[in-house]
MDTraj code that builds the backbone (N, CA, C; nanometers):
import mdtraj as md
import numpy as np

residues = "UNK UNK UNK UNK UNK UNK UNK UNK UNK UNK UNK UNK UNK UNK UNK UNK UNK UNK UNK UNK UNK UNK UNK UNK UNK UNK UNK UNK UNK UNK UNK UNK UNK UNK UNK UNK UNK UNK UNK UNK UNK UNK UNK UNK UNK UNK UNK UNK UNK UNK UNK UNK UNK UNK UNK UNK UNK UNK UNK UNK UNK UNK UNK UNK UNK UNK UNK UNK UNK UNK UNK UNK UNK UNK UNK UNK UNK UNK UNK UNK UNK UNK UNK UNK UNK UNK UNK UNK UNK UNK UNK UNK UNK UNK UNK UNK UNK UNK UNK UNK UNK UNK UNK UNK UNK UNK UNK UNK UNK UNK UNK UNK UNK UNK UNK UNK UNK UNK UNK UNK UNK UNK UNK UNK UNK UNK UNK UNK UNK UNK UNK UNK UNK UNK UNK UNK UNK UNK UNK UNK UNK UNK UNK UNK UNK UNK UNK UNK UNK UNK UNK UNK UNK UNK UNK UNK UNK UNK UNK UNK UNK UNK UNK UNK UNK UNK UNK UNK UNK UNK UNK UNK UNK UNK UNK UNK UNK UNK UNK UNK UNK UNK UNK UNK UNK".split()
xyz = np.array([
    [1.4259, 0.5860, 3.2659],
    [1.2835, 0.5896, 3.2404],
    [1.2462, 0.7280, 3.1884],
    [1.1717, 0.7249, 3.0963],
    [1.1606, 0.8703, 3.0384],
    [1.0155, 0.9080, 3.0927],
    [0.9943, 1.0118, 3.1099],
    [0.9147, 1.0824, 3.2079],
    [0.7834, 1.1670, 3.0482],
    [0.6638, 1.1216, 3.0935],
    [0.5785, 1.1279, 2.9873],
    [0.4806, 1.2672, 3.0725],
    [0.4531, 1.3777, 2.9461],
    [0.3915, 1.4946, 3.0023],
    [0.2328, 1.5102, 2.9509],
    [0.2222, 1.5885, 3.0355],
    [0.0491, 1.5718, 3.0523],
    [0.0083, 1.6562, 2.8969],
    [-0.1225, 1.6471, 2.8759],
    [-0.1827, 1.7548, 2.7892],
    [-0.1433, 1.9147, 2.8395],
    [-0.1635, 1.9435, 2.9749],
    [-0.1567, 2.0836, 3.0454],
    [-0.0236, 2.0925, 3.0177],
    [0.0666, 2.0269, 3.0091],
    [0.1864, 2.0983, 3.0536],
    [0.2099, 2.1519, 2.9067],
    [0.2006, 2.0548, 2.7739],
    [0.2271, 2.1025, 2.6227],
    [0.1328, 2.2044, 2.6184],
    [0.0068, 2.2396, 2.6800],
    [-0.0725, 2.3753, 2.6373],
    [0.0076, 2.4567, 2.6950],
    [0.0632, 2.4557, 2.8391],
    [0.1299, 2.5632, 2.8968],
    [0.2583, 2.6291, 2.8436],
    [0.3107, 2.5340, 2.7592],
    [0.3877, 2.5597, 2.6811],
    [0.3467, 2.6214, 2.6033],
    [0.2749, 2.5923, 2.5142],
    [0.2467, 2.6681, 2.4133],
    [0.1903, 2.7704, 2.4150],
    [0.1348, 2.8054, 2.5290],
    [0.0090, 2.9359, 2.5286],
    [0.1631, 3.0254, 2.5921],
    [0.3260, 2.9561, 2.6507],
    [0.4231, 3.0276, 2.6751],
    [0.4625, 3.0989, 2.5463],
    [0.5203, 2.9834, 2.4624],
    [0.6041, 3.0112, 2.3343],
    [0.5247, 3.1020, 2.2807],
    [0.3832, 3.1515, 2.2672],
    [0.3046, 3.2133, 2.1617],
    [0.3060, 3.3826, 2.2189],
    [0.3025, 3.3398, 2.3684],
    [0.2852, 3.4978, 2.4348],
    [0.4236, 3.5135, 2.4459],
    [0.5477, 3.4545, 2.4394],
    [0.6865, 3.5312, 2.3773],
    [0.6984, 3.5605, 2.2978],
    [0.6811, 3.4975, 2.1526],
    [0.6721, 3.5603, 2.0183],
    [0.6095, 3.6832, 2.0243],
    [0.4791, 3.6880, 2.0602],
    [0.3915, 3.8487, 2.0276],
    [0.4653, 3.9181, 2.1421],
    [0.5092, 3.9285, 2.2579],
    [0.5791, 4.0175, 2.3291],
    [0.7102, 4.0278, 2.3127],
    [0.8336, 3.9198, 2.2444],
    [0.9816, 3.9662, 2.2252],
    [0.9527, 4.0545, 2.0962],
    [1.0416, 4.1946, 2.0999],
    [1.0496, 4.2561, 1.9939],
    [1.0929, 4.2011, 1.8545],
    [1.0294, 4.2108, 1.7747],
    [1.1195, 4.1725, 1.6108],
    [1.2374, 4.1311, 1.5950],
    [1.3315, 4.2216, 1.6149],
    [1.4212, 4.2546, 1.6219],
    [1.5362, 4.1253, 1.7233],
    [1.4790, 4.0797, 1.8233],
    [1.4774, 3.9518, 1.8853],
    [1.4720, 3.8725, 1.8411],
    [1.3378, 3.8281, 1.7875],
    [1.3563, 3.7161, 1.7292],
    [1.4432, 3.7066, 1.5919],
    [1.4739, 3.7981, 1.5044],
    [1.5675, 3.7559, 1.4202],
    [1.7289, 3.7327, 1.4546],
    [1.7214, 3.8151, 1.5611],
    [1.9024, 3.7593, 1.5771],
    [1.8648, 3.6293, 1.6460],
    [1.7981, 3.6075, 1.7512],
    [1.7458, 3.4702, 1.7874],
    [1.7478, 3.3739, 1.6572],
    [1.6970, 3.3737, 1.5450],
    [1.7093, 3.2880, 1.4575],
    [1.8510, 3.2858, 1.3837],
    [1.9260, 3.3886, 1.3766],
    [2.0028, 3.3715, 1.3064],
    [2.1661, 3.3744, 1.3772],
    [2.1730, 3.3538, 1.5333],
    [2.2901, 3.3558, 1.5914],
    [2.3644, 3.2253, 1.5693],
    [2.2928, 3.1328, 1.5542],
    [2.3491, 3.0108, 1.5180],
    [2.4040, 2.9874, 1.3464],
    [2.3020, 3.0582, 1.2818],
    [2.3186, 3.0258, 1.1450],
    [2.4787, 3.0694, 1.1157],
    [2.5578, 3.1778, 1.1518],
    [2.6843, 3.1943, 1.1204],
    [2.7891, 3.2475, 1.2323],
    [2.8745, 3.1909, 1.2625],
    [2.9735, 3.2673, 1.3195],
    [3.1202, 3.2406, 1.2845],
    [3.1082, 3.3211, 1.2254],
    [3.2705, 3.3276, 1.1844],
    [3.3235, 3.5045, 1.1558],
    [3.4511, 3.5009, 1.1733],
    [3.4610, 3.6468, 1.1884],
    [3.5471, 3.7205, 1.0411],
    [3.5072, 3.8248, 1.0561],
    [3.4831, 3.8518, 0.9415],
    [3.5507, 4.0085, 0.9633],
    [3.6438, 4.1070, 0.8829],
    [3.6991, 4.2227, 0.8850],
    [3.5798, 4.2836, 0.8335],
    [3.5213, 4.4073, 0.8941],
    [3.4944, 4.5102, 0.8384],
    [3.5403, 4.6246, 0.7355],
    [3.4386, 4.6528, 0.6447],
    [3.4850, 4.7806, 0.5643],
    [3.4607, 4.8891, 0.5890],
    [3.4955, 5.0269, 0.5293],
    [3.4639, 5.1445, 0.5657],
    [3.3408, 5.1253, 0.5251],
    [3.2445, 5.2472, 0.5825],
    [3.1156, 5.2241, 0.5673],
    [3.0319, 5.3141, 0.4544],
    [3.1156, 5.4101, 0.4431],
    [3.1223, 5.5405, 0.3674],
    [3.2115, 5.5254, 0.2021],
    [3.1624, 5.5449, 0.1117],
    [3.1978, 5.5473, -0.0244],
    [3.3254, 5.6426, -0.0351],
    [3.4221, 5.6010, -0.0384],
    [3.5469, 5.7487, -0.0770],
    [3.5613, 5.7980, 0.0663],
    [3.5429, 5.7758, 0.1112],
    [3.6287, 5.8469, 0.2631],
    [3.7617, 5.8578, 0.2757],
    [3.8234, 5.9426, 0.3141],
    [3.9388, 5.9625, 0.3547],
    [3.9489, 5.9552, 0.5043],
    [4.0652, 5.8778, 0.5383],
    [4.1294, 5.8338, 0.6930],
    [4.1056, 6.0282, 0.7551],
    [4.1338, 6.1096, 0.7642],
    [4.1212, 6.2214, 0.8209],
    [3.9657, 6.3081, 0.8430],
    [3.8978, 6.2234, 0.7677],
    [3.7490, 6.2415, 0.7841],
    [3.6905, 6.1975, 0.8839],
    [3.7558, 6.0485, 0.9367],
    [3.6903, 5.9774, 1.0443],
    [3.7486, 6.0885, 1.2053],
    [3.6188, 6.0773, 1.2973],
    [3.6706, 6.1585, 1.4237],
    [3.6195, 6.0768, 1.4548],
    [3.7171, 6.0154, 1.5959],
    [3.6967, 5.9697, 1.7008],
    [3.6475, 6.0425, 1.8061],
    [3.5110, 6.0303, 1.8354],
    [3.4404, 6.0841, 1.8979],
    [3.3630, 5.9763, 2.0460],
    [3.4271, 5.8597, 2.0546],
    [3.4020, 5.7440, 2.1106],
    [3.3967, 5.8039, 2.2408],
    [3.2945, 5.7821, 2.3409],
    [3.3118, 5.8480, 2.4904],
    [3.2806, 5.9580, 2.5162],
    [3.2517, 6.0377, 2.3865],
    [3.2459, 6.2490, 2.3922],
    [3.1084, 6.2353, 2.4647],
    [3.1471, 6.3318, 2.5907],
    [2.9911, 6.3663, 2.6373],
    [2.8853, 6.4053, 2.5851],
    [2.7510, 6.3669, 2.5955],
    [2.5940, 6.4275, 2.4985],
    [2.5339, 6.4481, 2.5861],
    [2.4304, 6.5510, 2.5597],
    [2.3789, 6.5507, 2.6592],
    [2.2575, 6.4720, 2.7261],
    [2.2012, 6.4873, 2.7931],
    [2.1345, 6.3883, 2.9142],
    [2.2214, 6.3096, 2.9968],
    [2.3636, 6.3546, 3.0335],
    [2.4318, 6.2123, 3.0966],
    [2.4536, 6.0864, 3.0258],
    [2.4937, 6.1065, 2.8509],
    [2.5274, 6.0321, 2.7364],
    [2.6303, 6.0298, 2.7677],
    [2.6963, 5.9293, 2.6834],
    [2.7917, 5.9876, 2.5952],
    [2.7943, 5.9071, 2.4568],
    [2.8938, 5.9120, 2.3885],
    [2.9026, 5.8859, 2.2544],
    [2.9004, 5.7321, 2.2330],
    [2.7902, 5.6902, 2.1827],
    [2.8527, 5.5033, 2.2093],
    [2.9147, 5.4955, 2.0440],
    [2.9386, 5.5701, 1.9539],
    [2.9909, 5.5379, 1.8390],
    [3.0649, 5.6051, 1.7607],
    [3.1344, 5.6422, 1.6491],
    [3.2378, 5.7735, 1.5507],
    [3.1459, 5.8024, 1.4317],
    [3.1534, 5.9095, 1.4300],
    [3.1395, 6.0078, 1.3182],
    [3.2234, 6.0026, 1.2044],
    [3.1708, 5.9961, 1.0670],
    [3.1867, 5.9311, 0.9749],
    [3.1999, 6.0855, 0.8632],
    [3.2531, 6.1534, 0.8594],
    [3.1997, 6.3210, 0.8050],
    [3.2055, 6.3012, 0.6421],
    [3.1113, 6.3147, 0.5515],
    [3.1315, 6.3372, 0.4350],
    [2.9868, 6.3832, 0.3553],
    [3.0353, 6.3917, 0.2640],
    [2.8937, 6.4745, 0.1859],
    [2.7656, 6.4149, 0.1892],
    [2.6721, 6.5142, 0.2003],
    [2.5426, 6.4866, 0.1887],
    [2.5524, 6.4151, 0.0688],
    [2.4440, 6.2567, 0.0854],
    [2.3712, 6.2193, -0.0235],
    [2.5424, 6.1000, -0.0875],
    [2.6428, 6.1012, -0.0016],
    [2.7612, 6.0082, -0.0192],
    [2.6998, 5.8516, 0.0340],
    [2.7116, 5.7605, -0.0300],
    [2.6678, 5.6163, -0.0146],
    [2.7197, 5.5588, 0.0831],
    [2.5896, 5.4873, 0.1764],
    [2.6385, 5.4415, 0.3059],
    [2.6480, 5.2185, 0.2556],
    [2.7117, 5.1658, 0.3178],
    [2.7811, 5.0427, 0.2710],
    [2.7462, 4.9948, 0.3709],
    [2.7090, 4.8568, 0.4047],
    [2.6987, 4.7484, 0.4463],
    [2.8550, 4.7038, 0.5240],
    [2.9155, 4.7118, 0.6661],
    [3.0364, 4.7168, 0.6660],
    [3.0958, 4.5723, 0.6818],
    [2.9577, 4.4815, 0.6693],
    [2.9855, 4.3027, 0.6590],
    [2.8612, 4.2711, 0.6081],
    [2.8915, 4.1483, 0.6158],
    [2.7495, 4.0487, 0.5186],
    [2.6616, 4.0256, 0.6900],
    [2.5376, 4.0269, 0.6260],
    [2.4493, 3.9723, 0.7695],
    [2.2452, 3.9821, 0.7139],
    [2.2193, 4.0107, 0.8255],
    [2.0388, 3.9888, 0.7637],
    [2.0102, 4.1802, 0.8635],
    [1.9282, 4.2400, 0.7884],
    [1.8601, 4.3518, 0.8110],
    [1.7757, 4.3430, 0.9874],
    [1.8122, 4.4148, 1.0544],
    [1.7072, 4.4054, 1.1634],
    [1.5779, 4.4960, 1.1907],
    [1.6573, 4.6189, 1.1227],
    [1.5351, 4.7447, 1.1023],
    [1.6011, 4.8394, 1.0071],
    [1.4945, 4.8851, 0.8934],
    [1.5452, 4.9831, 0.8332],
    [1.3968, 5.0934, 0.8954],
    [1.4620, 5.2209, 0.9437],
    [1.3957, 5.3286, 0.9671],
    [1.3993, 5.4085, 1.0204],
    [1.3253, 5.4994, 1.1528],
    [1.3485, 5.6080, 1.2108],
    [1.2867, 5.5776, 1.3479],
    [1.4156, 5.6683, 1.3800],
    [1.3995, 5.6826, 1.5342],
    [1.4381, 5.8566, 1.5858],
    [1.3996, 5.8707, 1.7632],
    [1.4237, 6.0025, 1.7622],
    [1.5497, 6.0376, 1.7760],
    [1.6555, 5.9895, 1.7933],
    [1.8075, 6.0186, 1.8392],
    [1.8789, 5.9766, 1.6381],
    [1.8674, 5.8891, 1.6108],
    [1.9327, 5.8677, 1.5231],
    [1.8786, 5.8869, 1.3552],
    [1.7478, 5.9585, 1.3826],
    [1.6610, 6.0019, 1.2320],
    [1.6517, 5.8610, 1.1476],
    [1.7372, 5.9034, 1.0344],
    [1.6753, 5.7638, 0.9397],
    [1.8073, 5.6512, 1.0034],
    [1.8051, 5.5668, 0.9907],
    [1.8891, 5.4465, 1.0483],
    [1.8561, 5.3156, 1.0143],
    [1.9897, 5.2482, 0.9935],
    [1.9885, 5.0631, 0.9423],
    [2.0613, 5.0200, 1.0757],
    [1.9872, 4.9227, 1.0897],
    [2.0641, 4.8029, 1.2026],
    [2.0690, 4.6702, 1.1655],
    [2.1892, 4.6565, 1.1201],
    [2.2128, 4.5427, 1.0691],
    [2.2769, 4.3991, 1.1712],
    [2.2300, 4.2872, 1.1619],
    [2.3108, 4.1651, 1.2370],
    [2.4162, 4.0972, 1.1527],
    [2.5479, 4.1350, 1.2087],
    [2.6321, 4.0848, 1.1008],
    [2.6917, 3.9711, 1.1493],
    [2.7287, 3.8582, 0.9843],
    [2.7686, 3.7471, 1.0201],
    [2.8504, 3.7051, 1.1683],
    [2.9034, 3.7936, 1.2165],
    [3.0097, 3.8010, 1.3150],
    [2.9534, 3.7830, 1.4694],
    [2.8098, 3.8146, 1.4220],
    [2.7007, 3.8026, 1.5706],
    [2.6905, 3.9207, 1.6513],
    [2.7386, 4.0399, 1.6060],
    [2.7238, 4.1257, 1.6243],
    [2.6169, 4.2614, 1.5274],
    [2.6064, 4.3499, 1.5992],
    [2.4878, 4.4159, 1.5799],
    [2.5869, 4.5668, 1.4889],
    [2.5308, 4.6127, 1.3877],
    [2.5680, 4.7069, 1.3592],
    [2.5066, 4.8264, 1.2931],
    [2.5185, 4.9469, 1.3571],
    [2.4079, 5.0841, 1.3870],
    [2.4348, 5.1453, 1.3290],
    [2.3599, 5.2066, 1.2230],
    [2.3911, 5.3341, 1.0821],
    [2.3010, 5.4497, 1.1047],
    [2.2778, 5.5506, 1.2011],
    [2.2014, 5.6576, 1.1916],
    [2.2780, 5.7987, 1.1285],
    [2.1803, 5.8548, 1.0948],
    [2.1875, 6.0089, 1.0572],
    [2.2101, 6.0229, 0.9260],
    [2.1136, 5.8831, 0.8452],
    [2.1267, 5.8940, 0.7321],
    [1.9791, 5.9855, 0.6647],
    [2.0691, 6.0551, 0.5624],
    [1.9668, 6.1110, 0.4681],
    [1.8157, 6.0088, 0.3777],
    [1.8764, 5.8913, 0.3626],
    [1.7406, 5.8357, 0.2993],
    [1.8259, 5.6874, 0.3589],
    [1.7524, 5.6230, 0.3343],
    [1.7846, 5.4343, 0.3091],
    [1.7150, 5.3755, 0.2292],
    [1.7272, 5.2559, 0.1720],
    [1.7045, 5.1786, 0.1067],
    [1.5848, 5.1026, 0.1625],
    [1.4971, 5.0619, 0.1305],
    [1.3744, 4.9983, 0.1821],
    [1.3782, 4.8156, 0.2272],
    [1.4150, 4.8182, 0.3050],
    [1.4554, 4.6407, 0.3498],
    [1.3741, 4.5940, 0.4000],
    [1.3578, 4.4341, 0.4238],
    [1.2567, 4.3776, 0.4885],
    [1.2883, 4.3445, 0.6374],
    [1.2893, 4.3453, 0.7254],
    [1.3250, 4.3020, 0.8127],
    [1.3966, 4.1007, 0.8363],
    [1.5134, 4.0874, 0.8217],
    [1.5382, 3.9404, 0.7978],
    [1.5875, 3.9457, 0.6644],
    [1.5760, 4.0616, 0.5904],
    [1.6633, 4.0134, 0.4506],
    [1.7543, 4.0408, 0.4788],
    [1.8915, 3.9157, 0.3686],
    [2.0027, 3.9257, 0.3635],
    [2.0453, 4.0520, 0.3221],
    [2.1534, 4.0960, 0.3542],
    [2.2793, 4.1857, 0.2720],
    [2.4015, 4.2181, 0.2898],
    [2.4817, 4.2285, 0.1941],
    [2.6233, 4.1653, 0.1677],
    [2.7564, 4.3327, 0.1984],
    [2.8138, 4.2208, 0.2047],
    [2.9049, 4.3478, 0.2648],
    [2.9608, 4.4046, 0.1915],
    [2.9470, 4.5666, 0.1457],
    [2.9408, 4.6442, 0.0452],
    [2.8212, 4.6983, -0.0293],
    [2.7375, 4.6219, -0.0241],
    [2.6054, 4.6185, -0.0530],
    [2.5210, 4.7851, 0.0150],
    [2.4915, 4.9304, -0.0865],
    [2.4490, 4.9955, -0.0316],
    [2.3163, 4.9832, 0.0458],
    [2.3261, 5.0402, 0.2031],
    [2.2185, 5.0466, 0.2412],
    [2.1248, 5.1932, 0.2799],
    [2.1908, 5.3055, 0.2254],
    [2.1574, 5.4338, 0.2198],
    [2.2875, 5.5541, 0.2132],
    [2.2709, 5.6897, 0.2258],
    [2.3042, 5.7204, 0.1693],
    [2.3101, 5.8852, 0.2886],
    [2.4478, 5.9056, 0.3227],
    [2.5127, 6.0092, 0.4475],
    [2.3782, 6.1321, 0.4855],
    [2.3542, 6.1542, 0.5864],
    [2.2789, 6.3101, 0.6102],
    [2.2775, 6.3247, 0.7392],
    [2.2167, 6.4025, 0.8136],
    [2.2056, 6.4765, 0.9477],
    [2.0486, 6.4798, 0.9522],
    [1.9985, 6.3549, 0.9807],
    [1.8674, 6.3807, 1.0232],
    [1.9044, 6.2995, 1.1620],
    [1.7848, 6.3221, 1.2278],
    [1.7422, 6.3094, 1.4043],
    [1.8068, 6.4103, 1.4583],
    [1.8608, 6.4008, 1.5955],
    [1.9265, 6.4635, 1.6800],
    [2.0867, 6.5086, 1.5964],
    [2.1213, 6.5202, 1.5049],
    [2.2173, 6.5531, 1.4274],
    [2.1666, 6.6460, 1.3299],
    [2.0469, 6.7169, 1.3669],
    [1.9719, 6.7947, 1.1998],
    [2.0639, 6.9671, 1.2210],
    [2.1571, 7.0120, 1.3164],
    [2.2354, 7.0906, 1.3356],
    [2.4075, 7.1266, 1.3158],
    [2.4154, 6.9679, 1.3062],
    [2.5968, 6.9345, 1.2231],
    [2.5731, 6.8799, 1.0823],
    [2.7087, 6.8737, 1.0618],
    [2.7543, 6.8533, 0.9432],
    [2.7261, 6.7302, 0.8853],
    [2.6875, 6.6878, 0.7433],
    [2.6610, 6.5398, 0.7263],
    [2.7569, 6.4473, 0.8141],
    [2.6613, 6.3559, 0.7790],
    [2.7642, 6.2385, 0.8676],
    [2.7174, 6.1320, 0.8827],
    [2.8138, 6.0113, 0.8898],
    [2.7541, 5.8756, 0.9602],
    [2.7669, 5.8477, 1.0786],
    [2.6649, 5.8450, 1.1523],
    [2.6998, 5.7685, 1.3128],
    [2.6907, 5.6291, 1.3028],
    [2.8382, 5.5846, 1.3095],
    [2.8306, 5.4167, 1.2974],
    [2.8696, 5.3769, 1.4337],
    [2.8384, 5.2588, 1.4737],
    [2.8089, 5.1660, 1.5925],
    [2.8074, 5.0277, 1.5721],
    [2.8948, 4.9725, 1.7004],
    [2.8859, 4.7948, 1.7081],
    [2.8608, 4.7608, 1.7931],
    [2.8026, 4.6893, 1.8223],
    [2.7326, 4.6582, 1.9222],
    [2.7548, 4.4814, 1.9553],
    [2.8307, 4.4503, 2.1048],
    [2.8652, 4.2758, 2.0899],
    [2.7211, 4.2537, 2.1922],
    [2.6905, 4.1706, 2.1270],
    [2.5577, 4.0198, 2.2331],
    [2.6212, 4.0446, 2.3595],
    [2.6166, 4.0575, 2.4650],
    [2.6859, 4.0125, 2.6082],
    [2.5756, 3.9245, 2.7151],
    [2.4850, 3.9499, 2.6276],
    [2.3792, 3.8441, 2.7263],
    [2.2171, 3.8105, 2.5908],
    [2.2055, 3.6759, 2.6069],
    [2.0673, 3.6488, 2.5030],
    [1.9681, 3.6586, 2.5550],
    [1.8607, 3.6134, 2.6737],
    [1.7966, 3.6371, 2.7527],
    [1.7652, 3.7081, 2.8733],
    [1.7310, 3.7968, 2.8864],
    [1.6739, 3.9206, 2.8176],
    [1.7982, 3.9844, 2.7149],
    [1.8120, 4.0092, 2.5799],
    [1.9138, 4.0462, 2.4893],
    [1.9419, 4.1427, 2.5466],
    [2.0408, 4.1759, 2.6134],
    [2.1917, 4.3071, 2.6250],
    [2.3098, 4.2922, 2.4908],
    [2.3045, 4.4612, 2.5110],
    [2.4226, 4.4001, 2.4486],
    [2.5124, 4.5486, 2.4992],
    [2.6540, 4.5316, 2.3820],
    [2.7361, 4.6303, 2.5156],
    [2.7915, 4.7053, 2.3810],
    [2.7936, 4.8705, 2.2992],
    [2.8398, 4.8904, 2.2331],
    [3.0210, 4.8951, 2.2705],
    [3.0933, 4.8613, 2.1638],
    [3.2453, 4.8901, 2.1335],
    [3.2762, 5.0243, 2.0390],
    [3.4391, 5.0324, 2.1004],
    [3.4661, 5.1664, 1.9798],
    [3.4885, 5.0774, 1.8471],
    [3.4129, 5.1239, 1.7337],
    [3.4462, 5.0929, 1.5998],
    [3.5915, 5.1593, 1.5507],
    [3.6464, 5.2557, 1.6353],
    [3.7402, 5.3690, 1.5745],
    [3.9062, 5.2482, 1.5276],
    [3.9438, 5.1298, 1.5996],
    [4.0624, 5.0309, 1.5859],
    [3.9987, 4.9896, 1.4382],
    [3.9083, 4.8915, 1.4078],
    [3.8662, 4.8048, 1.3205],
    [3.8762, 4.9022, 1.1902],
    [3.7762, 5.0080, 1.2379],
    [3.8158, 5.1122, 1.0644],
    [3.9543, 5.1652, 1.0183],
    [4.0291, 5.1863, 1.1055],
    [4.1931, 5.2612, 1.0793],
    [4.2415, 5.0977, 1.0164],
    [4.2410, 4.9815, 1.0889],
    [4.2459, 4.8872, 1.0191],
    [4.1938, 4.7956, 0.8609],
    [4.0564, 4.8369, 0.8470],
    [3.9999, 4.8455, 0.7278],
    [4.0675, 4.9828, 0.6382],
    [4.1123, 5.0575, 0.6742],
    [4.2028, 5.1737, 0.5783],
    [4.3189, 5.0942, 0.5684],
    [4.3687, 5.0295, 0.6702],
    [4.5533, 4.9651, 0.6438],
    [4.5051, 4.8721, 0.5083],
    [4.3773, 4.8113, 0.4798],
    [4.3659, 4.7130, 0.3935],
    [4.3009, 4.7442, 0.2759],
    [4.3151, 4.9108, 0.2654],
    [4.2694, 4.9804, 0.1298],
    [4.3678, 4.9667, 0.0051],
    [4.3598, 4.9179, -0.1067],
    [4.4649, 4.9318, -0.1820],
    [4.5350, 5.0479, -0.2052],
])
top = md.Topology()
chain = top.add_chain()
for i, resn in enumerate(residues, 1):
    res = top.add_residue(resn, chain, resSeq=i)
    for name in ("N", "CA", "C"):
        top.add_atom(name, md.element.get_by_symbol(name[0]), res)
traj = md.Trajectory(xyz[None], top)
């Protein structure tokens, strides 16, 4: 017997669904829309235009201060060197923050989250637009909490470990890139 619901209960719903939308961050709801749309896994590329394997420092774990530490590697190369898309996925935020200055966070096909700060400029994205892997999304510098070292990319991955309330748990990127170099011609 199927169980028939009142008027109150579909308003209660809805006056739910409407006050989650305006209170889950942006940023939520697009991986929310788009965790289903793809999963399949996918190798990463370097993220950096011309890099050389001896440029990358593993810096994964290095203490920062406040009782940090490093959730990602340093990427060292010239100011104003082109930052890359390191898979295909949809834009989550292009902009600024106080730790990471200018920064892209991208959701890549793979369902994972991936973090580009301490860039000198970026590219102007919409939030939810596609972009492809290789595809520039700005371009190396030392802005935010990096305006005292050397250019650089702070790249970051970040896996889903929980959808409601969204956690997630960064990984070292430092295996996957030495591996994306084994697959450099």
């Amino acid at each position: 017997m199927i169980k028939k619901y009142g008027k109150n209960t579909v308003l209660y719903l809805s006056v739910f669904l409407l006050i989650s939308y305006v209170f889950i961050p942006a940023e939520w709801i697009i991986i929310y829309r788009n965790l289903s749309a793809n999963n399949y896994a996918s190798d990463i590329i370097i993220p950096v235009s011309d890099l050389v394997k001896e440029n990358i420092e593993n810096t994964w774990g290095a203490p920062r201060q406040g009782d940090r530490t490093h959730q990602g590697i340093d990427l060292f190369a010239s100011r104003g060197t082109t930052v890359v898309s390191a898979i295909d996925g949809v834009i989550l935020i292009s902009g600024r923050n106080t730790l990471g200055g200018n920064i892209v966070r991208i959701l890549g096909d793979d369902r994972r989250i991936y973090y580009y700060a301490h860039l000198q400029s970026y590219l102007d994205f919409e939030r939810g637009q596609p972009v492809s892997q290789g595809q520039t999304i700005g371009f190396v510098g030392n802005t935010g909490n990096a305006v005292s070292t050397p250019p650089h990319l702070h790249f970051e991955i970040m896996v889903i470990s929980r959808l409601f309330p969204l956690r997630t748990k960064n990984i070292n990127p430092y295996p996957e890139l030495l591996e994306a170099f084994s697959q450099l011609p």
